[in-house]
C-alpha positions as CSV (number, residue, x, y, z in Angstrom):
1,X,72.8,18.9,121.4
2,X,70.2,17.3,119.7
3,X,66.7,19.6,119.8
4,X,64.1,17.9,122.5
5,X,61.1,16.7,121.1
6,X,59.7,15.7,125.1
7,X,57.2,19.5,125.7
8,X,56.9,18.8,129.4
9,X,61.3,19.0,129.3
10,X,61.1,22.4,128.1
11,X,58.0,23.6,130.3
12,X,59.9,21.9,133.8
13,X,63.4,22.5,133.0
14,X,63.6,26.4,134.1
15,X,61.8,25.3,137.6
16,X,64.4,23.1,138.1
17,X,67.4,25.0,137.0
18,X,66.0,27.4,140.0
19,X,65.5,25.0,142.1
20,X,68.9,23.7,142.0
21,X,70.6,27.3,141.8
22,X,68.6,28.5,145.1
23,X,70.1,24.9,147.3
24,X,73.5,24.9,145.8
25,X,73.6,28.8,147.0
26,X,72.6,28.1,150.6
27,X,74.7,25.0,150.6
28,X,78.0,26.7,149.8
29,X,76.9,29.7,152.2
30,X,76.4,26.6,155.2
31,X,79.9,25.3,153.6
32,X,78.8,21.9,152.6
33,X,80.8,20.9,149.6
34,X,78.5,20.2,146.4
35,X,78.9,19.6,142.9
36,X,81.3,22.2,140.8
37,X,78.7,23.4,139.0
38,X,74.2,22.6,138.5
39,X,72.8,22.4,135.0
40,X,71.1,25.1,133.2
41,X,67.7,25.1,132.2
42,X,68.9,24.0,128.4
43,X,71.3,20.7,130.0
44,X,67.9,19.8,132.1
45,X,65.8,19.8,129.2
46,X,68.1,17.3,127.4
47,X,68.5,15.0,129.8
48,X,64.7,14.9,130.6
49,X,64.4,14.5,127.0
50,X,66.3,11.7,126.4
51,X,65.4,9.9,129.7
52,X,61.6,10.0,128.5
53,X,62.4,8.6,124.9
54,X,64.7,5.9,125.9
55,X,62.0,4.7,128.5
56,X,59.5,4.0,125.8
57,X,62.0,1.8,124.5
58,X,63.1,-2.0,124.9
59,X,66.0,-4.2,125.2
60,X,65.4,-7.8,124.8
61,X,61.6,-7.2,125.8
62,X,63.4,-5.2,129.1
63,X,62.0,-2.2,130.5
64,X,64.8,0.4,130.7
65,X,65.7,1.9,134.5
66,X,68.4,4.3,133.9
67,X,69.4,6.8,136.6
68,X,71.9,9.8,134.9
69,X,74.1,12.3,136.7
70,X,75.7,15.6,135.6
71,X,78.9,14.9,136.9
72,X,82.5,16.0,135.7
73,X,84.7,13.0,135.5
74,X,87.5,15.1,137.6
75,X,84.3,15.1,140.4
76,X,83.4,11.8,140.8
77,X,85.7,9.7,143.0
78,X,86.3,6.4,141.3
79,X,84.5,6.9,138.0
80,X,84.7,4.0,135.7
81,X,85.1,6.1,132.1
82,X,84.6,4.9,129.2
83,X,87.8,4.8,126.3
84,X,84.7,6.8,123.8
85,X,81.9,9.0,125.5
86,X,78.1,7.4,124.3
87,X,76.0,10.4,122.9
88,X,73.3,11.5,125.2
89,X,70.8,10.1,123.0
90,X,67.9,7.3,123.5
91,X,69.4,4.6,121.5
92,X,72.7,4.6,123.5
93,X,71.0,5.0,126.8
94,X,68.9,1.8,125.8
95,X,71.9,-0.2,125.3
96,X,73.8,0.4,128.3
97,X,70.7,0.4,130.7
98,X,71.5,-3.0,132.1
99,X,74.8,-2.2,133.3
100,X,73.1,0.6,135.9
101,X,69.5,-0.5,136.5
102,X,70.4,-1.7,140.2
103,X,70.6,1.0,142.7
104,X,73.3,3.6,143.8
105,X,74.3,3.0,140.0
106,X,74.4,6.3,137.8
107,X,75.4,7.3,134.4
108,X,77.9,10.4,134.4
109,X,76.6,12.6,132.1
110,X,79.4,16.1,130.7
111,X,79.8,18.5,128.5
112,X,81.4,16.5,125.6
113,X,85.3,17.2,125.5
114,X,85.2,17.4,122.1
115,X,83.5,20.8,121.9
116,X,80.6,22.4,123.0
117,X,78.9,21.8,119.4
118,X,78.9,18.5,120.7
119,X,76.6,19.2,123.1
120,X,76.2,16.7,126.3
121,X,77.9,12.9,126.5
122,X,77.6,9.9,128.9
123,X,81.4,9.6,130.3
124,X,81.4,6.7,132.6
125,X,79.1,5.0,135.3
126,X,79.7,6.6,138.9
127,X,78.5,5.4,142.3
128,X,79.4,8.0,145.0
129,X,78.0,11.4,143.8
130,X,78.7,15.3,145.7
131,X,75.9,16.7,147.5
132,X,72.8,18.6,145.5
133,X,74.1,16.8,142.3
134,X,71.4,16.7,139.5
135,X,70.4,13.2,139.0
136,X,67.1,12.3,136.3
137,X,66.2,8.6,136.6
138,X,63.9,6.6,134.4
139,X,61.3,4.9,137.1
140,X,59.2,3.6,134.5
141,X,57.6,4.2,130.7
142,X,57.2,7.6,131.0
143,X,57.8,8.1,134.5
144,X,60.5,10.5,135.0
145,X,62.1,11.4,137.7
146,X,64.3,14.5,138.7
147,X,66.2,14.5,142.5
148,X,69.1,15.8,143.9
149,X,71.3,14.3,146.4
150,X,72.1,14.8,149.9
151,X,75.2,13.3,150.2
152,X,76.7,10.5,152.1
153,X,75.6,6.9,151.2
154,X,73.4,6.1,147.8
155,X,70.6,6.2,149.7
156,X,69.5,9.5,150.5
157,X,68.1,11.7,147.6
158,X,65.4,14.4,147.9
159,X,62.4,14.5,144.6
160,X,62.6,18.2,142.5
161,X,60.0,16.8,139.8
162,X,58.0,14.6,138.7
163,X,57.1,14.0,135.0
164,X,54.8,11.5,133.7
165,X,53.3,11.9,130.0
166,X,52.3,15.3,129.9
167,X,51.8,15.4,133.9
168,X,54.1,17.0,135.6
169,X,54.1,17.4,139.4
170,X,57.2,19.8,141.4
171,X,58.0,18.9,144.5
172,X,56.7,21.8,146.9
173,X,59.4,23.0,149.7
174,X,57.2,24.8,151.5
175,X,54.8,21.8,152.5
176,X,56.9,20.9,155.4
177,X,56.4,24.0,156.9
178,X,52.6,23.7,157.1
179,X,51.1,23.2,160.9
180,X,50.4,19.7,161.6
181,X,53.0,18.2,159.0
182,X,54.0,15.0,160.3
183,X,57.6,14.4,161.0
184,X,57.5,11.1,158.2
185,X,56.6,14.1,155.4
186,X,59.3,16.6,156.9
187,X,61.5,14.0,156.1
188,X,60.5,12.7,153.1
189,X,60.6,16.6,151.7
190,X,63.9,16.9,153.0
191,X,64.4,20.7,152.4
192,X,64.5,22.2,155.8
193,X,67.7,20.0,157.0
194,X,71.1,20.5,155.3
195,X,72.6,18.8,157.8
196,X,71.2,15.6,156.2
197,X,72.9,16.9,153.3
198,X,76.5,16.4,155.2
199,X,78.4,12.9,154.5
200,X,79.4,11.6,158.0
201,X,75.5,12.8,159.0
202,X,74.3,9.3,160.8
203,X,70.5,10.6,160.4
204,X,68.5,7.7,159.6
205,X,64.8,8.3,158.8
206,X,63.7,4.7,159.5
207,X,59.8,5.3,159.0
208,X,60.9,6.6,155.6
209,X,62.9,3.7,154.5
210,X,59.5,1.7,155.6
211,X,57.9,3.9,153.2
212,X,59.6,2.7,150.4
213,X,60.0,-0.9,151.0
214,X,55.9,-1.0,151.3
215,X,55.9,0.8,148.2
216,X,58.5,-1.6,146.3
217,X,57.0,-4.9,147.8
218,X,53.6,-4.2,145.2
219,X,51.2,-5.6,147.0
220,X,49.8,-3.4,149.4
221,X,50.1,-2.8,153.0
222,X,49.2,-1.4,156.4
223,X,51.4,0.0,158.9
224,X,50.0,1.7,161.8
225,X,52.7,3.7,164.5
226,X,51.2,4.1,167.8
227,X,53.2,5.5,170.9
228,X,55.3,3.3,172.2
229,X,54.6,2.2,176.2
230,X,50.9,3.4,175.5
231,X,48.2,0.3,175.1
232,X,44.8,2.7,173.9
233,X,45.5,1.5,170.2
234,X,44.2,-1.7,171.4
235,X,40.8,-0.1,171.7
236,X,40.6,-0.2,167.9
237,X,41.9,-3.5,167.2
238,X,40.1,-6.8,167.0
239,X,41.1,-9.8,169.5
240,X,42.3,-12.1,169.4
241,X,45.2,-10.4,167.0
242,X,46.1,-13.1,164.6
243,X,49.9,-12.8,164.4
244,X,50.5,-10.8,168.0
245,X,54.3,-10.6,168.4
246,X,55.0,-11.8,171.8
247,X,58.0,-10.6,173.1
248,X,58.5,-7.5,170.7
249,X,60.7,-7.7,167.8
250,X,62.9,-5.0,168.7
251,X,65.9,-5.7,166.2
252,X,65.0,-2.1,164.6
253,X,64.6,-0.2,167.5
254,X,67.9,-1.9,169.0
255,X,69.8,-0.7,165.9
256,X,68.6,2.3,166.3
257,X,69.8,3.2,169.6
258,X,73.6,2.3,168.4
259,X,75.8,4.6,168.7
260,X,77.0,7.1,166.2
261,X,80.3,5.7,165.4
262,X,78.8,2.5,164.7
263,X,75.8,3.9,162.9
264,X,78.5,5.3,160.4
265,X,79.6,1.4,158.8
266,X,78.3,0.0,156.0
267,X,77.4,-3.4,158.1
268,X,75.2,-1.1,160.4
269,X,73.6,0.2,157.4
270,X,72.9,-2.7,155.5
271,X,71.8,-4.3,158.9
272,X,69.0,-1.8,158.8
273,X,68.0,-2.4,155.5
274,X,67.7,-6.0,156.0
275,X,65.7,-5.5,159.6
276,X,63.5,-3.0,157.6
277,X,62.9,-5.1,154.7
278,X,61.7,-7.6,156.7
279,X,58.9,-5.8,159.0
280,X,57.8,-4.0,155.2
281,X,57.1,-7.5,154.2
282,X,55.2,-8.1,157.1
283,X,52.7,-5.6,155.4
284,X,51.7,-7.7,152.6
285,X,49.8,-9.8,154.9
286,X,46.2,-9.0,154.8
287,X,45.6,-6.6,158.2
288,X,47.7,-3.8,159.7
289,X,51.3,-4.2,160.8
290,X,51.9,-2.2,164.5
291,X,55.0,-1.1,165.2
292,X,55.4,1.7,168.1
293,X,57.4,5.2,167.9
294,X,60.4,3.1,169.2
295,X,60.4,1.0,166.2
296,X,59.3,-1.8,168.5
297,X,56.9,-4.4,166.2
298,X,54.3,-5.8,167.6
299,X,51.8,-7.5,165.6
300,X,51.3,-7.8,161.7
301,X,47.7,-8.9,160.6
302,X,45.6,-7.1,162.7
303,X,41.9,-5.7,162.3
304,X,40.6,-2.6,162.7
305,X,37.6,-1.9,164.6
306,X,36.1,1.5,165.4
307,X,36.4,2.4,168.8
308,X,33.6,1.4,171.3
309,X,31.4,5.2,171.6
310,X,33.7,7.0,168.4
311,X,31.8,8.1,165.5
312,X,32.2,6.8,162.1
313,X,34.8,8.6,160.0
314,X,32.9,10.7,157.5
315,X,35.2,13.0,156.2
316,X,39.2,13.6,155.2
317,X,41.6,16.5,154.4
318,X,43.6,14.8,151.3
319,X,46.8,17.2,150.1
320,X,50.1,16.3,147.9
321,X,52.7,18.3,148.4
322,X,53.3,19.7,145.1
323,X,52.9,23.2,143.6
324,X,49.6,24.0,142.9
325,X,47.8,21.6,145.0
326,X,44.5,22.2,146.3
327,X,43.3,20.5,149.4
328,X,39.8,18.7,149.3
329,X,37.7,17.3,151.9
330,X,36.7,13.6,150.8
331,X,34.6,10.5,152.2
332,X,38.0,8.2,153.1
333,X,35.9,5.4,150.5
334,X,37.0,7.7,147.7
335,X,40.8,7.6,148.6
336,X,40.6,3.9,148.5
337,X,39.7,0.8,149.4
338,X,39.1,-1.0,153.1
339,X,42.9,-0.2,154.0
340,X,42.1,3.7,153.5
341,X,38.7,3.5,155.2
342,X,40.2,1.5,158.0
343,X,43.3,3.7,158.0
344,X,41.3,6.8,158.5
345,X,39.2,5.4,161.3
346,X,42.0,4.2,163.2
347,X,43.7,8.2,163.2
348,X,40.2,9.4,163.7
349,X,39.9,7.2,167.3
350,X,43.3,7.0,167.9
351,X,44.6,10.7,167.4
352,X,48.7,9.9,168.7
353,X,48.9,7.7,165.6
354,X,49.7,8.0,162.2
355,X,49.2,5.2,159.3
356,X,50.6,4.7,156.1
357,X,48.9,3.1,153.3
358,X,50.7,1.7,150.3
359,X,48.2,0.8,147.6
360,X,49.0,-2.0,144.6
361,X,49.3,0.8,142.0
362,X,52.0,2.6,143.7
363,X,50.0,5.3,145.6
364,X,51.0,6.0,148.9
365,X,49.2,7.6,152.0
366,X,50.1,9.0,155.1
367,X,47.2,9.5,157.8
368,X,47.7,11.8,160.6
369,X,45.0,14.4,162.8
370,X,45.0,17.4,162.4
371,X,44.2,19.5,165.4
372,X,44.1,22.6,162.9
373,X,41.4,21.3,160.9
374,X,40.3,18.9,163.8
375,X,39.7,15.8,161.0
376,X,42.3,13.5,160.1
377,X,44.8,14.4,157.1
378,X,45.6,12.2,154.0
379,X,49.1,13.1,152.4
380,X,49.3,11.7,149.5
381,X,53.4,11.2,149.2
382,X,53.6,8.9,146.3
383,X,55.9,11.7,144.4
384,X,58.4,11.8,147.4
385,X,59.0,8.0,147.4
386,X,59.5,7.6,143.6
């Protein structure tokens, strides 16, 4: 094994080696099957290493997005192995970066079977991956990130760490066990429920998956959840609503209410995704997207007004859930722009709701009240979503 040359590997690789020991333990004490074995703090620290180099790189003018997995071959059902293991070096993950940027696609990375003076090898390219197993992916230049998995479909991962230039930011477990944490940020953690962790689990965070197709969709958007069979949000919206949705869309909520067996298929699955995909897009459109707690849409475009007798917003709580974070109290003008100003009024007025924000450069905010600090709460959850 080559020596890393990457600092913030070395600094974030014991964290991680913990983090992983501590969830494999309870996972095999709840018997849920998980990898054979997690990396040590030494395996992370390569990886991370050459996953930072070979995203400074190009191929043919081509960013590299490279997702790696330390994976026996004898563990991975279906592994397509190579005749010669690559070396776990920059150069070779460059090259073969095309074959596994789209996702559910990984690299198997091993212990090289020629001897452990070899160090660590790239074996094959793996879809289907065992619960908790390590996985560092390349999400931009110099954007590293390290997740585990949950198991089941490709879909479901939980963030460890996130490392970007000298930044790094871990992933704190205990922020979903703070009062007023709202559900879309329990979620999103994804610590406190091993049964997501189980294959056959048909748990389907839906708010989540909205998340990150506002996030992917780069051009900023709006979504605000209000209760559904409740009409006070209207109170803070201006009429006429330029795109009101009259019936409701309700393929999303309809899906939702399937029943398990059938939430198990891939065509159910991928039925989702296309239903979600298409009300995230809907966010792109200057204005706020409405959709209820039942997943019901019901207008995209909408303005915000402040309720008729509420007080201007003046003041927000803004957290991240990562180690070390402190919360501040902020005017909602220095989170953002009009969408985080309006945002925060709307949560302010309408306390039932909760609104998420995804800006152009990636960041992503949740609004929510708090009654424990009786203000409204911005969680900044751009980490989880990477």
């Amino acid at each position: 094994m080559n020596q890393p040359a990457y600092p913030a590997a070395r600094i974030v690789a014991p964290k991680i080696e913990a983090h992983f020991a501590q969830h494999i333990a309870e996972a095999e004490r709840r018997g849920i099957a998980t990898a054979a074995a997690p990396p040590d703090a030494r395996t992370f620290e390569a990886l991370i290493d050459a996953a930072f180099w070979a995203s400074l790189r190009r191929e043919e003018n081509y960013v590299p997005k490279i997702s790696m997995t330390f994976v026996a071959p004898a563990a991975a059902p279906h592994p397509l192995l190579f005749e010669r293991p690559l070396p776990l070096d920059p150069g070779a993950l460059t090259k073969v970066a095309p074959a596994v940027e789209r996702a559910g696609i990984h690299l198997g990375v091993w212990r090289d079977p020629a001897g452990p003076e070899r160090g660590l090898c790239v074996w094959g390219v793996i879809r289907a991956i065992p619960a908790l197993s390590a996985v560092v992916e390349v999400a931009a230049p110099g954007l590293i990130v390290v997740k585990h998995h949950r198991g089941g479909d490709a879909g479901k991962f939980v963030n460890v760490a996130v490392l970007e230039g000298d930044r790094i930011k871990i992933v704190d477990e205990r922020a979903s066990s703070l009062p007023d944490c709202p559900p879309l940020l329990t979620s999103l953690l994804g610590f406190d429920s091993p049964a997501s962790w189980i294959a056959d689990s048909d748990t389907v965070n839906v708010l989540v998956q909205l998340a990150v197709s506002m996030r992917a969709h780069g051009r900023g958007g709006l979504l605000l959840v209000v209760p559904a069979g409740a009409d006070a949000w209207e109170d803070s919206i201006v009429r006429p609503i330029p795109y009101a949705v009259e019936p409701p869309f309700q393929e999303l909520s309809a899906l939702t209410r399937e029943p398990r067996e059938t939430k198990r298929t891939r065509h159910w699955q991928e039925t989702v995704n296309r239903a979600v995909e298409a009300i995230a897009g809907l966010t792109a459109v200057d204005g706020a997207t409405i959709l209820t707690t039942g997943y019901d849409l019901l207008a995209f475009g909408a303005k915000i007004a402040r309720r008729k007798g509420s007080p201007q917003v003046e003041q927000v709580t803004i957290t991240e859930p990562v180690e070390g974070d402190v919360a501040q109290t902020l005017h909602p003008t220095q989170l953002g722009g009009t969408r985080h100003l309006s945002a925060a009024q709307f949560v302010h007025d309408q306390r039932d709701a909760v609104a998420l924000v995804a800006s152009q450069d990636g960041r992503f905010t949740v609004f929510a009240w708090s009654p424990c600090e009786t203000m409204v709460h911005a969680h900044r959850v751009e980490t989880l979503l990477l």
